[in-house]
C-alpha positions in Angstrom: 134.3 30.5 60.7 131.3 32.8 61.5 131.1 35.0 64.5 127.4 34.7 66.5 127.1 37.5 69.5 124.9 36.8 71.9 124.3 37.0 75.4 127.1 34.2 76.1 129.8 36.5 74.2 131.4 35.4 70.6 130.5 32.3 69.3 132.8 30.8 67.1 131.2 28.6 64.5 132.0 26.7 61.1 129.7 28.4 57.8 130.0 30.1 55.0 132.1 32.8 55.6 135.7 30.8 55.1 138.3 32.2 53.6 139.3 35.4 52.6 136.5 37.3 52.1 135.0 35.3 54.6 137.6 36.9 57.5 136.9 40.3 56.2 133.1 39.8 56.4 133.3 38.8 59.7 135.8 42.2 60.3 133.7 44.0 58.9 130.1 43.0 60.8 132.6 42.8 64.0 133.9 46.8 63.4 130.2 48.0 62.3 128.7 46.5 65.5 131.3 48.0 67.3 131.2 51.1 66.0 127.1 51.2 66.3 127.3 50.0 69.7 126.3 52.9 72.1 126.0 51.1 75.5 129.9 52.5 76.4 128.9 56.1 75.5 125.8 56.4 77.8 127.6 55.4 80.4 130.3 57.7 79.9 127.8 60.7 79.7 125.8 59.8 82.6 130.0 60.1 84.6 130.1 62.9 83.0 127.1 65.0 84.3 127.5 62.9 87.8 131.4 64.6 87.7 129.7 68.4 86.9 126.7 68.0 89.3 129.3 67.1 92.4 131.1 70.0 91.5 128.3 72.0 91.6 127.5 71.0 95.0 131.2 71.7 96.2 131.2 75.4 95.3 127.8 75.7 96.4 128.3 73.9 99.9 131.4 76.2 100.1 129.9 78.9 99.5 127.2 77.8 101.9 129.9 77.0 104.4 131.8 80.3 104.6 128.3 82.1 105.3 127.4 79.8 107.9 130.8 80.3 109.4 130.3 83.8 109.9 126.4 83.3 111.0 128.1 81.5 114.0 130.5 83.9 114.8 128.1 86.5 115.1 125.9 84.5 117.0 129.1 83.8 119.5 130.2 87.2 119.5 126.3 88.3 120.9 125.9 85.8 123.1 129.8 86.5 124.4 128.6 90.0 124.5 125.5 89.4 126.5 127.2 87.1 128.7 129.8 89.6 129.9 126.5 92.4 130.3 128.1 94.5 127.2 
């Protein structure tokens, strides 16, 4: 039995590799391209700085937040003030 991979999957076929040393062949070529497959890892990186780049903008919007917050309040407290003829 010989593994094929290809865009349908794994294809099971009869060949050469029967046997023994025929199973550990196809072990073998099935761990390396496994191991030499890359595919999983980019897309865990490209999580990865999508995860720190939202966290970025959280402390920044925060931080953006609490000084807008106090913009506004000054802005109230003048126009309270002016209102009133203070």
């Amino acid at each position: 039995m010989v593994l094929h991979f290809g865009a349908a999957g794994v294809v099971f076929t009869r060949g050469e590799a029967t046997g023994r040393k025929g199973q550990e062949a196809i072990m073998k070529a099935t761990l390396k391209k496994f191991f030499n497959d890359e595919s999983g890892a980019t897309a865990i990186e490209y999580g990865l700085i999508a995860a720190l780049v939202s966290v970025a903008a959280i402390i920044a919007l925060g931080s953006m937040g609490d000084a807008l917050n106090t913009m506004f309040e000054s802005v109230a407290t003048i126009l309270t003030n002016a209102v009133a003829g203070t």
